[in-house]
Phi, psi and omega in degrees: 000135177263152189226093188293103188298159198230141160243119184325146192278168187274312172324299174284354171287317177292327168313287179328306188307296184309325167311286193324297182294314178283009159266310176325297169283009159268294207281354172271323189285337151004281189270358162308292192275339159332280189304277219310326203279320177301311186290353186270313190286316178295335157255009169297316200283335139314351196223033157252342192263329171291314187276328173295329181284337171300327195266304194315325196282318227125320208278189217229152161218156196217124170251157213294352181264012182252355192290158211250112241217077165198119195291003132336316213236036212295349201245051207261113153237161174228107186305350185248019182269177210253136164342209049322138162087141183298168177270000165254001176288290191303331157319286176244030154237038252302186182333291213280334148326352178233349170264166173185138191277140185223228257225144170235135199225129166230038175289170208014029168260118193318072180262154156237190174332289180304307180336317186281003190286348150269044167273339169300303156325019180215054222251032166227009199304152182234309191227139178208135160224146189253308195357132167078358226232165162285339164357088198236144193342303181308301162331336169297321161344306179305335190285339207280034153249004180304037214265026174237034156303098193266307200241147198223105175266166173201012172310126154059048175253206144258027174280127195229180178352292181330309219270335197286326187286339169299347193244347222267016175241049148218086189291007133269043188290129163237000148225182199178116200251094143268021177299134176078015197229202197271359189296147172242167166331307181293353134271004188283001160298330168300325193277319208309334149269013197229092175297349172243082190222129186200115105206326177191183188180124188221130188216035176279173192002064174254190179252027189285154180235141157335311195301295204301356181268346154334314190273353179281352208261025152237060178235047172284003174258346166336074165261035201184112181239152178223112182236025188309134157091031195234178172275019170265176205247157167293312181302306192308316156336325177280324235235004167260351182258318161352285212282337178211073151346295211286323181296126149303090164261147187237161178152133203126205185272000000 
């Protein structure tokens, strides 16, 4: 009895491959999308756990669809704008998946250090204000992966010299509230990079000195220093301003 051997058609070989191949390229975009969704929930649910903790401390948070899109205005928001995304969406996959928290305000609120490590959980932050807080140089650890920081208060905190080298790599800062706070010349070495500071600089009733100002005359986008209630002298004013035209300095009592 014979027995006719069968070989796969060049056709059905080619089907196999393409099965083959289009699964293959199903279970990678899969898995693409898979990697993507996790990393979207992981930041949401971080960055839902940093804004409960913000509100609980007191504070305040403002997200990036309330920001007022006007270059005048960099700090502009209006709180009262409207969501991104339909509502039964954000119902269930939620809120914090369309958003990103851009400013945060904990002034006068009874905070310490550790408080600030969920700031971290916030790596679009634009504004933090400290004002008025226990707030101390250890604590700035926390800010320094912030680096999309523009305006920073720190008025009447307890951050001194120490606390400045945590700040002095987030070069897009473009104000910056030290007023009231421990600093002396020798940390304004720290500020002497962050070349894009134009809207303020507040550095009153610090310990600055005529020396310390050496480190400001590459701040040339500056228009506004506040330097009132410090040691420095009318010459050194002057003589800082060679060096910085453009700027407003205020300074005496």
């Amino acid at each position: 009895m014979d027995k006719t051997a069968t070989t796969p058609t060049s056709s059905g070989l080619r089907r196999r491959h393409w099965f083959q191949f289009s699964l293959r390229t199903l279970l990678i975009v899969m898995l693409v999308i898979g990697v993507s969704l996790g990393l979207l929930v992981n930041r949401a649910r971080r960055q839902r756990e940093a804004t409960s903790a913000i509100l609980k401390a007191g504070g305040s948070v403002l997200y990036d669809y309330q920001k007022i899109a006007d270059a005048s205005k960099p700090n502009g928001f209006n709180p009262k704008a409207a969501p991104p995304g339909p509502d039964w969406l954000r119902n269930l996959v939620g809120a914090e998946s369309f958003q990103e928290v851009v400013n945060v305000s904990l002034r006068d609120q009874p905070i310490t250090d550790e408080d600030l490590e969920e700031l971290e959980k916030l790596p679009k932050l634009e504004g933090l204000d400290l004002t008025n807080t226990q707030v101390t140089s250890a604590g700035l650890v926390h800010l320094a992966g912030l680096t999309t920081l523009r305006s920073l208060g720190l008025w009447n905190t307890q951050v001194d010299d120490a606390g400045l080298q945590h700040i002095a790599h987030l070069h897009r800062l473009w104000q910056l509230n030290l007023d009231g706070t421990r600093v002396t010349d020798a940390g304004l070495m720290y500020l002497g990079g962050l070349t894009n500071l134009e809207e303020w600089l507040g550095l009153a009733d610090t310990e600055v000195t005529d020396a310390g100002l050496e480190h400001l005359t590459g701040l040339t986008k500056l228009r506004n220093l506040n330097l009132r209630l410090t040691k420095v002298t009318e010459a050194g004013v002057q003589k800082l301003h060679r060096s910085l035209p453009k700027t407003h300095i205020s300074y005496g009592p």
